[in-house]
Backbone bond lengths (Angstrom), bond angles and torsions (degrees), N, CA, C in turn:
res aa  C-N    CA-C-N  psi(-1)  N-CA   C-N-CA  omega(-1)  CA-C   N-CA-C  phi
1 X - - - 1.466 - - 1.520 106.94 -
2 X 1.230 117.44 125.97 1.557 122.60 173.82 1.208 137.58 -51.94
3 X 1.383 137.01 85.45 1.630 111.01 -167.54 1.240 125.35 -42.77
4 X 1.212 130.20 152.62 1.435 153.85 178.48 1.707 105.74 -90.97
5 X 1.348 134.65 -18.61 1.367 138.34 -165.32 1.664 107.18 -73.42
6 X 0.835 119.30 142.76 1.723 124.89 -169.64 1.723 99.56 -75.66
7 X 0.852 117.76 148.18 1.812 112.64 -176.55 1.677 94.90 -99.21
8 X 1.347 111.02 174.66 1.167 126.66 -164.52 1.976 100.62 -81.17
9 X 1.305 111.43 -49.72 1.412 90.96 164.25 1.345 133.79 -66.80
10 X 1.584 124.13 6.20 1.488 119.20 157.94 1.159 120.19 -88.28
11 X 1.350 117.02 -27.13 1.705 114.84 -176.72 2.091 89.50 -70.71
12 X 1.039 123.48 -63.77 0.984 112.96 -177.41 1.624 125.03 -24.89
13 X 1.491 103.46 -71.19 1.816 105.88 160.43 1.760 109.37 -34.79
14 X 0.968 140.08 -59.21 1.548 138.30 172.60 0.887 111.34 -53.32
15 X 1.219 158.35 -36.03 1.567 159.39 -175.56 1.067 102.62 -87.95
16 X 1.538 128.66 -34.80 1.660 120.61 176.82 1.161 95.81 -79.24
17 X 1.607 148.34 -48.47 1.563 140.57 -155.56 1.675 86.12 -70.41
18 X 1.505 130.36 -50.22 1.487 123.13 -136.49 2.039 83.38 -73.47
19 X 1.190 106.77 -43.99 1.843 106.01 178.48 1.191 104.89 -38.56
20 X 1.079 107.71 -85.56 1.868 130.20 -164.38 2.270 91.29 -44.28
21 X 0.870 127.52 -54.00 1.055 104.43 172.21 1.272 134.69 -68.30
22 X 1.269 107.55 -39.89 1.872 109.82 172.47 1.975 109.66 -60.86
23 X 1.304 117.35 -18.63 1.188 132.18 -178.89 1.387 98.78 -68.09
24 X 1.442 103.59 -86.11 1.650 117.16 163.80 2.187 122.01 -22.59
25 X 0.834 77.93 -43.85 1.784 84.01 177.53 1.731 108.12 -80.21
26 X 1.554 120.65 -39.23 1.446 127.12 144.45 1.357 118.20 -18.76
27 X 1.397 99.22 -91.33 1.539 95.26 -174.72 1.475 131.48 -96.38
28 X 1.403 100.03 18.19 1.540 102.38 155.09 1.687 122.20 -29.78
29 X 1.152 129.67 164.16 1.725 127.04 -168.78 1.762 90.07 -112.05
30 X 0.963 116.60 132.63 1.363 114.48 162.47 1.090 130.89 -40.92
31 X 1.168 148.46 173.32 1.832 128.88 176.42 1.725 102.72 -120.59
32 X 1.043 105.70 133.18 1.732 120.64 -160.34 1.420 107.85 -57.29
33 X 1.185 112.07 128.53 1.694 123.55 166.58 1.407 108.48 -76.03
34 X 1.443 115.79 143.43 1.838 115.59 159.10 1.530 99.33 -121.76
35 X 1.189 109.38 138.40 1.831 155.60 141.41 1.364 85.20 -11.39
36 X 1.390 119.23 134.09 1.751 116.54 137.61 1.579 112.86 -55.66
37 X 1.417 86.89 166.32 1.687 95.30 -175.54 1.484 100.83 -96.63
38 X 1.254 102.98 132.49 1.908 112.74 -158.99 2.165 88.13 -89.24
39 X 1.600 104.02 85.88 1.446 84.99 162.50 1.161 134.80 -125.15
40 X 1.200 133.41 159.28 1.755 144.25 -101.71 1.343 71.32 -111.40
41 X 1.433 98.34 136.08 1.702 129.00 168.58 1.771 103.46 -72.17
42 X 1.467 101.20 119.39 1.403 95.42 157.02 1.834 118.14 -48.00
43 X 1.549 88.58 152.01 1.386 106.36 166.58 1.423 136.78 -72.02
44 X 1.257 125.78 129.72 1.604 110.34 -174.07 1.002 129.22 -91.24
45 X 1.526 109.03 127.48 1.617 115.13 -155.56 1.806 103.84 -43.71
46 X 1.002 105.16 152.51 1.800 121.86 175.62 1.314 87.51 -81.88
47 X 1.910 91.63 150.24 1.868 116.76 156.05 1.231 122.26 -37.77
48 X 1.498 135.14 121.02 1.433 111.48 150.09 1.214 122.81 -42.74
49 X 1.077 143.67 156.40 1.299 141.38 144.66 1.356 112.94 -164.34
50 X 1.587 122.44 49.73 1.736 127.97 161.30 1.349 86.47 -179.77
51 X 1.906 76.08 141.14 1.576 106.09 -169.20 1.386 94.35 -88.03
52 X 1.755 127.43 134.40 1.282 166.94 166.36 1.596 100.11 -59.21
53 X 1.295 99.84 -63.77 0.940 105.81 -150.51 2.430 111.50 -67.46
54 X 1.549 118.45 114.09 0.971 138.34 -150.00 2.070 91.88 -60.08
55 X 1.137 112.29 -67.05 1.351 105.00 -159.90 1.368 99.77 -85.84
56 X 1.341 152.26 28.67 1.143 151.66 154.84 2.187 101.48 -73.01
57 X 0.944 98.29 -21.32 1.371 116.57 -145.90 1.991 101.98 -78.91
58 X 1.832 95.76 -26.95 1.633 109.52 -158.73 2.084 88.26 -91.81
59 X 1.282 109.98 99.14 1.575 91.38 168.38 1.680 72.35 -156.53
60 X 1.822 94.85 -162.81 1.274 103.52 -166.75 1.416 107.44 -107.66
61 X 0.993 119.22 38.19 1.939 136.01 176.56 1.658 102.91 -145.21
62 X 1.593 94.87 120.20 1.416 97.12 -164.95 1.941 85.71 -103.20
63 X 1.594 114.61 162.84 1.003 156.65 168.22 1.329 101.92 -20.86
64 X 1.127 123.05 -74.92 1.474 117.55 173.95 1.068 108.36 -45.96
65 X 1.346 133.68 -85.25 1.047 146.05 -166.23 1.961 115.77 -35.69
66 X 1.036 107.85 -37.03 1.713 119.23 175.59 1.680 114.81 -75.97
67 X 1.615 104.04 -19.74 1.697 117.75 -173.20 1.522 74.45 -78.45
68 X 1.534 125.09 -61.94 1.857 115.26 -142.99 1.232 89.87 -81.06
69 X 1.807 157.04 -32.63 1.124 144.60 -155.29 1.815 92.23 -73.49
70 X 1.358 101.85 -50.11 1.798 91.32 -175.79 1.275 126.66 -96.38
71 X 1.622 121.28 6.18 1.621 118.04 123.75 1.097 153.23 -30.18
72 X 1.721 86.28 -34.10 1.604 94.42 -171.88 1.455 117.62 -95.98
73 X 1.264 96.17 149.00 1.640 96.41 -174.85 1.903 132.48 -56.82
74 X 1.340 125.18 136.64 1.246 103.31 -167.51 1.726 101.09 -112.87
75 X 1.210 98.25 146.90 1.747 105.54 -176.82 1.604 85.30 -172.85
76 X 2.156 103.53 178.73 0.950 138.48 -137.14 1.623 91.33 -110.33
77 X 1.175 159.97 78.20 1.275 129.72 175.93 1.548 128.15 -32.74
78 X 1.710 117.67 137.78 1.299 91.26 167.80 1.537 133.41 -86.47
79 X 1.456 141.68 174.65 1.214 137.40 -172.86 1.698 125.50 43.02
80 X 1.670 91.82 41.13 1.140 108.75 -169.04 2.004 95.04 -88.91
81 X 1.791 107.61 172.06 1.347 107.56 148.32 1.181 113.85 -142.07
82 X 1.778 93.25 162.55 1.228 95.16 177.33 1.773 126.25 -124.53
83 X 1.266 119.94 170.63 1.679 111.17 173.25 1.578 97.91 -126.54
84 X 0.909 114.74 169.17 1.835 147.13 -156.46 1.030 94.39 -169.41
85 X 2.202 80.30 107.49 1.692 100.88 -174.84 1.855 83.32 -128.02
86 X 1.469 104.04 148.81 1.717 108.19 168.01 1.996 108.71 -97.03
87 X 1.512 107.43 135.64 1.195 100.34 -155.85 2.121 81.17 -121.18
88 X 1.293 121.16 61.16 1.464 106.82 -178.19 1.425 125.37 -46.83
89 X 1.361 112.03 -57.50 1.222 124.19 -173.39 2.290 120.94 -78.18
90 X 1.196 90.08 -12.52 1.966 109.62 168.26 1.552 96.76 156.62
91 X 1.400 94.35 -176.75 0.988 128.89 -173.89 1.486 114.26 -71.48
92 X 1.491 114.06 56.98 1.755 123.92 -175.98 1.496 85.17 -155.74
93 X 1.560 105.01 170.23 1.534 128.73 165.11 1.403 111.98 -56.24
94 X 1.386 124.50 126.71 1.381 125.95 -160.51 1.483 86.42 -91.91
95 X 1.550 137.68 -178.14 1.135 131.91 -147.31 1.818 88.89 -158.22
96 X 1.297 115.30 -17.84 1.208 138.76 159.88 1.505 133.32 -35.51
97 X 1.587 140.95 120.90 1.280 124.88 167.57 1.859 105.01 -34.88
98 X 1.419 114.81 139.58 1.352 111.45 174.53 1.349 94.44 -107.76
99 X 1.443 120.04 78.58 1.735 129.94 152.47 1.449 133.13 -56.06
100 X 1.440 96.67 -14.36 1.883 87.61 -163.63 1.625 84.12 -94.73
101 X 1.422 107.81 160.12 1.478 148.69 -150.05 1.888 98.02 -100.26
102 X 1.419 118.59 -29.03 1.201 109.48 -151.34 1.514 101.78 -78.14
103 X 1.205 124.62 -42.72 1.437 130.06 176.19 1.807 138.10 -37.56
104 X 1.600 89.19 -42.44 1.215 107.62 139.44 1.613 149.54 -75.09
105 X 1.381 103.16 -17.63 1.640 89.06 154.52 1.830 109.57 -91.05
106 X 1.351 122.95 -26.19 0.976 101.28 -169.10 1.379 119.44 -66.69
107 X 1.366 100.08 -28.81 1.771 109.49 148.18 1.622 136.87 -19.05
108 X 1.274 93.46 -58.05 1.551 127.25 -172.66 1.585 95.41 -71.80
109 X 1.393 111.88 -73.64 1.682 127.56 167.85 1.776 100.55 -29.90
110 X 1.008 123.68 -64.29 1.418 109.13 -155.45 1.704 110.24 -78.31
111 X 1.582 104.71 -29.98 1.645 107.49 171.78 1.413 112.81 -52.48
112 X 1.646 105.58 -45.97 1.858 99.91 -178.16 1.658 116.75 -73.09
113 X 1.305 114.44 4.59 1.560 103.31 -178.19 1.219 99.85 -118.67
114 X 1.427 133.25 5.01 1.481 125.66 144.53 1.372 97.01 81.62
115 X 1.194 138.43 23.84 1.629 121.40 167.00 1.552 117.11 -100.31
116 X 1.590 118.29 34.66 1.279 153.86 -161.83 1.127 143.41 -145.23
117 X 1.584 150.24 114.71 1.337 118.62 -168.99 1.515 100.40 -85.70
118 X 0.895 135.51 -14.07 1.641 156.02 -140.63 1.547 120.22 -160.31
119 X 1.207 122.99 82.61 1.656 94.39 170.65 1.649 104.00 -120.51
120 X 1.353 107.54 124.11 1.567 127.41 -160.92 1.414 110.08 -124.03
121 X 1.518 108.57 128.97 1.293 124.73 175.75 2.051 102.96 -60.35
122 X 1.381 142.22 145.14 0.932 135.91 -144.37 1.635 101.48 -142.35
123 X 1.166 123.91 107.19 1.474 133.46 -166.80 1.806 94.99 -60.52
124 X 1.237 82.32 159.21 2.081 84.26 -177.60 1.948 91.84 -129.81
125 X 0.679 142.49 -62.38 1.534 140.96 131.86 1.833 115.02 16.95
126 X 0.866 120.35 -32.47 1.684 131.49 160.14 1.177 105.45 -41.56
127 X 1.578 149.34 130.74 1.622 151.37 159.48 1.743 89.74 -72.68
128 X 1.729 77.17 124.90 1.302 107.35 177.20 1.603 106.07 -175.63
129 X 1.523 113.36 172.69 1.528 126.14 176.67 1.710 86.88 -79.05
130 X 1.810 89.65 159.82 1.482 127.52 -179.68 1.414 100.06 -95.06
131 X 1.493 146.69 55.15 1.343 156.34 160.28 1.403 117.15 -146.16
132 X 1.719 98.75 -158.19 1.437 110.65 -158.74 1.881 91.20 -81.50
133 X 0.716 132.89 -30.78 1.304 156.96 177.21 1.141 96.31 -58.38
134 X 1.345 142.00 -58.41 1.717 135.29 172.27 1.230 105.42 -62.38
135 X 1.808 125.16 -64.88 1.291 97.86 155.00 1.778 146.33 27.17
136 X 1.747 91.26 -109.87 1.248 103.74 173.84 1.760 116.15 -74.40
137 X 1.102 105.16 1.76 1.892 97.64 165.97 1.356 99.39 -83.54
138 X 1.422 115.30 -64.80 1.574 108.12 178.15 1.648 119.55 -21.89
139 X 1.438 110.46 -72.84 1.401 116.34 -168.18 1.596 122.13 -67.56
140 X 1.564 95.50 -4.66 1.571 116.97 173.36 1.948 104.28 -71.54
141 X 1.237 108.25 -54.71 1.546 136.33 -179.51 1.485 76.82 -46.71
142 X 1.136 121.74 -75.21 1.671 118.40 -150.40 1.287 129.85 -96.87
143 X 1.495 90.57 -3.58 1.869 103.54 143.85 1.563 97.48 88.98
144 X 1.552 112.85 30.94 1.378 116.14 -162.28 1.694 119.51 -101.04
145 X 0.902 135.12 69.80 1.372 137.22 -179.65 2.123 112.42 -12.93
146 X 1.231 96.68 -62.83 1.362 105.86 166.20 1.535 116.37 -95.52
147 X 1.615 100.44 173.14 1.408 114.74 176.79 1.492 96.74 -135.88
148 X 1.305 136.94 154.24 1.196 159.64 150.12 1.568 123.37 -107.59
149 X 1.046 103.62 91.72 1.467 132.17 -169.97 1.738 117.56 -60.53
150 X 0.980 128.68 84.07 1.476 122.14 -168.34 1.393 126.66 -114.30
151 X 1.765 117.89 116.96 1.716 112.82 173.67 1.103 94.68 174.46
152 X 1.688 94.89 157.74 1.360 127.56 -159.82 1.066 129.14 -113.95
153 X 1.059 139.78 166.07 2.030 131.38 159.91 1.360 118.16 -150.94
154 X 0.833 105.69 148.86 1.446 110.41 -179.08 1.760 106.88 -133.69
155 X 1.635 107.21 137.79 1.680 109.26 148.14 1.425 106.32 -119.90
156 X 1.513 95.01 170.10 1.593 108.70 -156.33 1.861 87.54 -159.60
157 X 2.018 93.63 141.36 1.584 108.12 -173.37 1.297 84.83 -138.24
158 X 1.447 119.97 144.70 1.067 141.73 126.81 1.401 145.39 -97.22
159 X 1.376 133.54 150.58 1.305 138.82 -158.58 1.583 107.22 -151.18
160 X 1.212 119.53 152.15 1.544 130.21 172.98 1.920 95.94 -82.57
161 X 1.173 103.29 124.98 1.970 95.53 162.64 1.388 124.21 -118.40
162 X 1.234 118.73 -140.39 1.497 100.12 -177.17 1.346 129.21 -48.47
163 X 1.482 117.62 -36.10 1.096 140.04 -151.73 1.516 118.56 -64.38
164 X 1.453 95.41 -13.31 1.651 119.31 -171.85 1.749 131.06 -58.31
165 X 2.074 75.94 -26.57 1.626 76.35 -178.58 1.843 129.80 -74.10
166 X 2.004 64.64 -8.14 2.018 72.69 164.93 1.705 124.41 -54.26
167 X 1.327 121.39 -28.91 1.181 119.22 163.47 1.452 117.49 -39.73
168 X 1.062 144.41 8.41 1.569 134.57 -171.29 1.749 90.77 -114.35
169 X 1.085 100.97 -15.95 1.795 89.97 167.05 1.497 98.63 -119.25
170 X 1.519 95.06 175.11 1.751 110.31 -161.71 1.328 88.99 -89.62
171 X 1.562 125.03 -59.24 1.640 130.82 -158.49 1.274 127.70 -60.82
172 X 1.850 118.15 -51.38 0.913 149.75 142.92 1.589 116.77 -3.18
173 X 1.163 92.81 -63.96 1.964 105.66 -164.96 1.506 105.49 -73.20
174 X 1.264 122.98 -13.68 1.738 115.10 177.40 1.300 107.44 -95.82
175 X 1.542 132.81 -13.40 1.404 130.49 153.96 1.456 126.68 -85.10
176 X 1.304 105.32 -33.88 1.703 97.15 -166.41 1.440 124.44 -85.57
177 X 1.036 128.29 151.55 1.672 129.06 -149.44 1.956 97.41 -84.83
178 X 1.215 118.06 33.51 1.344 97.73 164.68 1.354 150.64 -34.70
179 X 1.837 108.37 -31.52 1.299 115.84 166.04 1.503 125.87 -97.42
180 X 1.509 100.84 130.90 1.154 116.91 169.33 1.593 148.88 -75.10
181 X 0.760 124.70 82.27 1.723 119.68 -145.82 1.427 100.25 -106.93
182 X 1.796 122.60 120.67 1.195 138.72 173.03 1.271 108.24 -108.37
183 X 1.610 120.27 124.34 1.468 145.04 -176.17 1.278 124.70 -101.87
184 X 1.258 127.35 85.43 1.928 123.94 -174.63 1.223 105.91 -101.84
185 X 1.677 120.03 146.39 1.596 105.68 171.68 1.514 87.57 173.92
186 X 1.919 104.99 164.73 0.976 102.04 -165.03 1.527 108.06 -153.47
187 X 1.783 119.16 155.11 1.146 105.11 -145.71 1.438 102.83 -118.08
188 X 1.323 117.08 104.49 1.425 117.71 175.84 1.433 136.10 -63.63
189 X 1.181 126.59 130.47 1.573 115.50 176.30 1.926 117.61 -131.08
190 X 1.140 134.94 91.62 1.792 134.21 -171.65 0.621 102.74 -84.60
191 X 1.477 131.18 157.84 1.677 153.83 168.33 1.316 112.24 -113.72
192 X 1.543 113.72 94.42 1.767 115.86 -155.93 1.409 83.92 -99.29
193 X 1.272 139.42 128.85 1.623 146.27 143.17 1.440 101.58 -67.12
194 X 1.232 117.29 137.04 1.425 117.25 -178.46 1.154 106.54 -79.21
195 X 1.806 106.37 -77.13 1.433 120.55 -176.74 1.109 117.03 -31.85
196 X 1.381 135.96 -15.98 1.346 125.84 -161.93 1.418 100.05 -121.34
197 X 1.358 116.91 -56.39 1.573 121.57 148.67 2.179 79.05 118.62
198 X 1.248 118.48 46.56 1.399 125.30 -175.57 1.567 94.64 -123.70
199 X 1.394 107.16 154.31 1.399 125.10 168.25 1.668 122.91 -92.58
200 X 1.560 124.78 94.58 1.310 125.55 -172.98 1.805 104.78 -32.52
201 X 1.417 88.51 -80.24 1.690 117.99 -159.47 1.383 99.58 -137.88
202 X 1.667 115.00 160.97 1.209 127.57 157.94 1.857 101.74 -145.85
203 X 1.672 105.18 129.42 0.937 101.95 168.70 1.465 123.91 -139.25
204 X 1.448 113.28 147.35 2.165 110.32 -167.67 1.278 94.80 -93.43
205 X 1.555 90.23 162.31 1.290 105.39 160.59 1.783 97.42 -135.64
206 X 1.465 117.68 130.35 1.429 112.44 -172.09 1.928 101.92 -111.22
207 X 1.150 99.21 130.24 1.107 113.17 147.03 1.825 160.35 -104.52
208 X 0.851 124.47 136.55 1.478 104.68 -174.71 2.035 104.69 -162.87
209 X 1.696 102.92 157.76 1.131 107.78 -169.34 1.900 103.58 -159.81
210 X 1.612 120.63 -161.10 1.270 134.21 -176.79 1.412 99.34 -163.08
211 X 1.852 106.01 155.32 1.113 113.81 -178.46 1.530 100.94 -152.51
212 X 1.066 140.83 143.65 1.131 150.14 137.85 1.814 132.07 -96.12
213 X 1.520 102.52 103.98 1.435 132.36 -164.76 1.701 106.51 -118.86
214 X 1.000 87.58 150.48 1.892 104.88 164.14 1.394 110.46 -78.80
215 X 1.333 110.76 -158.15 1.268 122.08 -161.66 1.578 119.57 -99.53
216 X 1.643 105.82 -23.69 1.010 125.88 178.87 1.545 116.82 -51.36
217 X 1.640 121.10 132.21 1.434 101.08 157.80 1.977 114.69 58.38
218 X 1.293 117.08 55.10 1.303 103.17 -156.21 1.774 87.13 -100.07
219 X 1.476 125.15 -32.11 1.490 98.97 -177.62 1.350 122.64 -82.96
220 X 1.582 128.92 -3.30 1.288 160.69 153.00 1.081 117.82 -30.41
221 X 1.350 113.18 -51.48 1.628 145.03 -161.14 1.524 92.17 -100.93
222 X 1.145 130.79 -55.28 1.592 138.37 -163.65 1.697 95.32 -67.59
223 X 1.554 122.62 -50.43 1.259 99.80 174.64 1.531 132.15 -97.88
224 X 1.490 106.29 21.85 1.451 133.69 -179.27 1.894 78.12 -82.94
225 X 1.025 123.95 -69.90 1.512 144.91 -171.02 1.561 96.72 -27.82
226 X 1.449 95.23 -70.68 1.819 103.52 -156.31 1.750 102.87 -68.28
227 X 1.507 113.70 -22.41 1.290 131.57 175.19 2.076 103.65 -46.22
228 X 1.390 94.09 -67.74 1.812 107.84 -168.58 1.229 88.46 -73.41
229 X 1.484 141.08 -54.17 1.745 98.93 177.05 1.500 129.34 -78.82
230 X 1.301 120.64 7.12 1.576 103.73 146.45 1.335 120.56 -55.76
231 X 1.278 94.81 -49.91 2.137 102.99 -166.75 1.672 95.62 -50.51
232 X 1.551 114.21 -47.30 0.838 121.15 -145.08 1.810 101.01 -61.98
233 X 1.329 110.25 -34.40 1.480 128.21 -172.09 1.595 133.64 -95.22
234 X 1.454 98.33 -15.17 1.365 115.33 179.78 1.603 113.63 -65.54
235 X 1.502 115.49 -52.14 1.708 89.67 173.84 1.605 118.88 -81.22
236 X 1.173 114.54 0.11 1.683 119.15 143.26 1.161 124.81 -36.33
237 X 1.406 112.10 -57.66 1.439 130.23 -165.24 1.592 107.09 -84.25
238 X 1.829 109.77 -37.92 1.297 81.45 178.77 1.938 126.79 -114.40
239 X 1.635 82.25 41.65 1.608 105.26 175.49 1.384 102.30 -76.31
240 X 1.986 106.50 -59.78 1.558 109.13 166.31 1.149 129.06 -21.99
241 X 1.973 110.37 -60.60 1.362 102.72 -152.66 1.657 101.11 -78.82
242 X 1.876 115.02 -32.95 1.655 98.60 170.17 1.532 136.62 -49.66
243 X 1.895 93.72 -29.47 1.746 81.57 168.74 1.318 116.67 -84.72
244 X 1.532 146.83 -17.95 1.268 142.91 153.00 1.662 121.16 -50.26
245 X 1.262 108.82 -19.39 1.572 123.89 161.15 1.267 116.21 -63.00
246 X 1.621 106.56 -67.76 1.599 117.14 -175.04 1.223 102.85 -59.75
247 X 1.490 152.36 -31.72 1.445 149.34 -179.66 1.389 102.21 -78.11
248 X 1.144 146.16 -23.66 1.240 145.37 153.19 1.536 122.77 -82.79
249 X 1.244 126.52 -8.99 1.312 113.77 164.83 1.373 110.98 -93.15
250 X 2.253 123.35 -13.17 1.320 118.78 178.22 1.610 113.61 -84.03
251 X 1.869 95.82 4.84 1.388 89.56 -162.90 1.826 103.01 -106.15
252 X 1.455 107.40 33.48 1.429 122.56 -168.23 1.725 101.66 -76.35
253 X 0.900 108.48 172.06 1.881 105.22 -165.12 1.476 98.81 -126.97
254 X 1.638 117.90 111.47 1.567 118.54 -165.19 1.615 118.70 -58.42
255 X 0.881 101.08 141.57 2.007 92.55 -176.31 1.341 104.94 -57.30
256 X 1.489 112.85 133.95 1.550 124.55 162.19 1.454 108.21 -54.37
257 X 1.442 118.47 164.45 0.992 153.18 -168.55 1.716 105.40 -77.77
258 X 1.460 101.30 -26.45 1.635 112.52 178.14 1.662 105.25 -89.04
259 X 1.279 110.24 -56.37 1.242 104.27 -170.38 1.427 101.72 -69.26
260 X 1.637 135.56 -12.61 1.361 113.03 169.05 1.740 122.07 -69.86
261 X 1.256 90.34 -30.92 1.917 103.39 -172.59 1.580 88.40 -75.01
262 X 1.346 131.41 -27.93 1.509 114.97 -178.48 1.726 107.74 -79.23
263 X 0.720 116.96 -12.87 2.090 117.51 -171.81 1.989 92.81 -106.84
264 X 1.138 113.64 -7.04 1.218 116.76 171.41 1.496 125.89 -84.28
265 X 1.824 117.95 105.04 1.435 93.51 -171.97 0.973 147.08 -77.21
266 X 1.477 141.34 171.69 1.512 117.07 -138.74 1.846 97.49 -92.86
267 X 1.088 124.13 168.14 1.659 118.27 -168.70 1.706 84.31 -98.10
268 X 1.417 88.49 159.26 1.561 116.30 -155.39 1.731 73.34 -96.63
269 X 1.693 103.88 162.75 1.034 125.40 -163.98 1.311 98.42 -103.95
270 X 1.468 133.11 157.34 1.465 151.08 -167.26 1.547 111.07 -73.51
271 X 0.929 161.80 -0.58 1.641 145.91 -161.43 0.973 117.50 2.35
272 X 1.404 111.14 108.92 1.649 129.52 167.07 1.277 108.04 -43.42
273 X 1.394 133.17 147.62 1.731 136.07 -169.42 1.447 93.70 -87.93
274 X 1.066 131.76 160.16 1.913 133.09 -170.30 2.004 83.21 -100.65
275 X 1.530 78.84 137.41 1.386 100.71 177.79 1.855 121.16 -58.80
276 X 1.248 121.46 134.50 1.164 122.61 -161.60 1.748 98.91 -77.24
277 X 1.328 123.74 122.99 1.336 121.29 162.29 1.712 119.69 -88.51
278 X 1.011 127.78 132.17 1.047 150.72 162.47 1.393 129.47 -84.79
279 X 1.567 114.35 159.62 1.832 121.23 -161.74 1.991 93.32 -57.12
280 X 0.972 120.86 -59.39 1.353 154.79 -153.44 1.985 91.75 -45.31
281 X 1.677 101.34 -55.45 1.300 102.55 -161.28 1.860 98.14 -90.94
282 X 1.433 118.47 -24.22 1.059 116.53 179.31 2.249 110.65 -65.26
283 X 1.443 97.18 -28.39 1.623 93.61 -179.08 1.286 108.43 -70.14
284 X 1.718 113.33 -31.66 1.372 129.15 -175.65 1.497 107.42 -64.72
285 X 1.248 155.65 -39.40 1.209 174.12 167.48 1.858 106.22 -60.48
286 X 1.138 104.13 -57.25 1.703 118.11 167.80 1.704 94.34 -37.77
């Protein structure tokens, strides 16, 4: 029977192939790496800053002039004053009894928080133009740096409600509150800078409510109505405008270092001591 055992010259052949390959796998060359591809970061879009748009462009404030108005810094002057004028019908001297109540406290309101040397209710009754131009004559008259811009509006709906079916009797229907009357409206207040002829702030105060009334006296009642929600809204309204105050008086710009040495008076100059005379120069003088 033949052995099966490998003879000594085959292991040999295997030991030379297993070399020559582990050799071969040695100095094989590595296989080449590539770099990412280094690519260029988009650019970041630029600021707007000019209006495109062509007919925005045609008014009576040219381009320059709108870049430096909203450059410039906005704050409260100090020892400024102001008047509180009611403008119902627009933005001119109303020509109107000035009846409503609110103008005067906000009056009152702004004197006690002192961000004012003056704050004065402002006659509308003065001869003057019906614009922005009367305006600033007014507050010129009254020596007012600011203006406080004041007015209101209201709409109002009515409806028949339950109460209606009282109509099927005669007596009934002149007492019972069938009509319903809903009151919306809202209470404006602007911060006109004269000198500059710019609008600080504007801030609302909105109101609204329902009533159920008879028949009696119905526009009586309607401005009895619009009456209690003023009251109702006025120190609303002029909570707003003090905190739109206080953000404009923190937004005051500290005096430079120049304008302090300029309000600073100038130091008085030294006087030389008067020269001492002596026997010597007094005989000399003799």
């Amino acid at each position: 029977m033949p052995s099966r055992l490998p003879t000594l010259p085959s292991i040999a052949l295997l030991l030379a192939a297993a070399t020559l390959t582990a050799c071969g796998a040695a100095h094989r060359p590595s296989a080449p790496t590539m770099k990412p591809l280094a690519l260029a970061q988009p650019a970041q879009p630029k600021v707007l800053e000019e209006n495109h748009f062509q007919r925005d462009k045609v008014g009576t404030v040219s381009e320059g002039a709108i870049r430096e108005i909203l450059a410039a810094p906005v704050f409260l002057e100090a020892k400024a004053r102001l008047g509180i004028v009611p403008v119902e019908t627009g933005y001119e001297l109303d020509k109107d009894v000035p009846l409503t109540e609110v103008t005067g406290q906000l009056a009152e309101r702004l004197t006690d928080a002192g961000f004012f040397e003056v704050a004065s209710e402002v006659t509308t009754d003065w001869p003057g133009t019906r614009s922005v131009a009367g305006l600033r004559e007014i507050a010129t008259r009254y020596r007012a740096e600011y203006l406080l811009l004041y007015r209101h509006r209201f709409v109002d709906w009515q409806n028949v409600n339950g109460w209606g079916v009282s109509w099927l009797a005669v007596l009934p229907i002149l007492f019972a509150p069938h009509n319903t009357v809903e009151v919306s409206g809202v209470l404006e207040a602007t911060l006109f800078d004269v000198k500059t002829g710019t609008l600080l702030f504007t801030v609302y105060e909105r109101v609204g409510d329902e009533r159920k009334q008879n028949i009696w006296h119905p526009a009586r009642k309607l401005r009895h109505f619009k009456r209690d929600l003023l009251k109702q809204a006025t120190e609303k309204l002029a909570a707003k405008v003090d905190g739109r105050l206080r953000l404009l008086v923190a937004a005051r710009p500290e005096p430079s270092d120049q304008a302090v040495a300029q309000a600073a008076p100038a130091p008085m100059e030294a006087i030389p001591p008067a020269p001492v005379v002596g026997p010597t120069a007094l005989a000399e003088a003799r």
